[in-house]
C-alpha positions in Angstrom: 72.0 230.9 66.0 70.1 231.8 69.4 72.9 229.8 71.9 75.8 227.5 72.0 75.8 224.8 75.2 78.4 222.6 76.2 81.1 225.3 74.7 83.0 225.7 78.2 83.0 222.5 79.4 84.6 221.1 76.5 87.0 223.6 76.3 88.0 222.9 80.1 88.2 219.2 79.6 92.0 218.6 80.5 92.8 216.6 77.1 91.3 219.6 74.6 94.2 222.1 73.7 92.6 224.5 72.0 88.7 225.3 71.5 87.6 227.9 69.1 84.4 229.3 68.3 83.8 231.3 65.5 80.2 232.6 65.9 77.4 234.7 67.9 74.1 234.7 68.8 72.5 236.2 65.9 74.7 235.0 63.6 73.5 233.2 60.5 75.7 229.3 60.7 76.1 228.5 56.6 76.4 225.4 55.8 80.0 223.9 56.1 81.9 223.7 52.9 85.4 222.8 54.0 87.4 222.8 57.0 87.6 226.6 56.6 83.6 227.2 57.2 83.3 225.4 60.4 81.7 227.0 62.9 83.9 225.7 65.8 86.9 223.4 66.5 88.9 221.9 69.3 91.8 220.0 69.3 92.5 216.9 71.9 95.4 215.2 72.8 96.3 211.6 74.7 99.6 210.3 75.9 99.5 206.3 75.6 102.6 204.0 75.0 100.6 202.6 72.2 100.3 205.1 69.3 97.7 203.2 67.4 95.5 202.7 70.4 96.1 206.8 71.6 94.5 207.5 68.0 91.5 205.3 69.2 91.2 207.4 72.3 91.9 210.4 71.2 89.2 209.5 68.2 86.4 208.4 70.9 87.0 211.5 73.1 86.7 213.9 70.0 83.0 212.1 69.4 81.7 212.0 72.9 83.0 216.0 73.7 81.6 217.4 69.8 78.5 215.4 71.1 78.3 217.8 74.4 78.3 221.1 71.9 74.4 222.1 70.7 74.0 225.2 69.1 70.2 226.5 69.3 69.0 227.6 66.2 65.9 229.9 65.3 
């Protein structure tokens, strides 16, 4: 991996509660075997009165902010 992009800005968003990043440049990314060999994570949270529909939020906001984080590769 050369860069990441998009790292901080997900990581300020006010719904992510935690953003982790487990590599460098220069690090070789292998491919992901479980939940343990990810690269990177974050964790998002919504407040609704409607559980079922905060899960539908809270899904769509996971896709469109893991869609903001590119890692450049070599």
């Amino acid at each position: 991996m050369t860069t990441v992009h998009g790292r901080g800005r997900v990581a300020e968003h006010p719904a992510v509660r935690a953003a982790d990043l487990t590599v460098s440049p220069g690090d070789v990314i292998a491919p992901v075997k479980n939940s343990f060999t990810r690269s990177a994570v974050f964790v998002t949270t919504v407040d609704g009165p409607d559980p079922v529909q905060a899960v539908h939020e809270v899904d769509e906001l996971a896709i469109a902010l893991a869609s903001q984080v590119v890692f450049e590769v070599t």
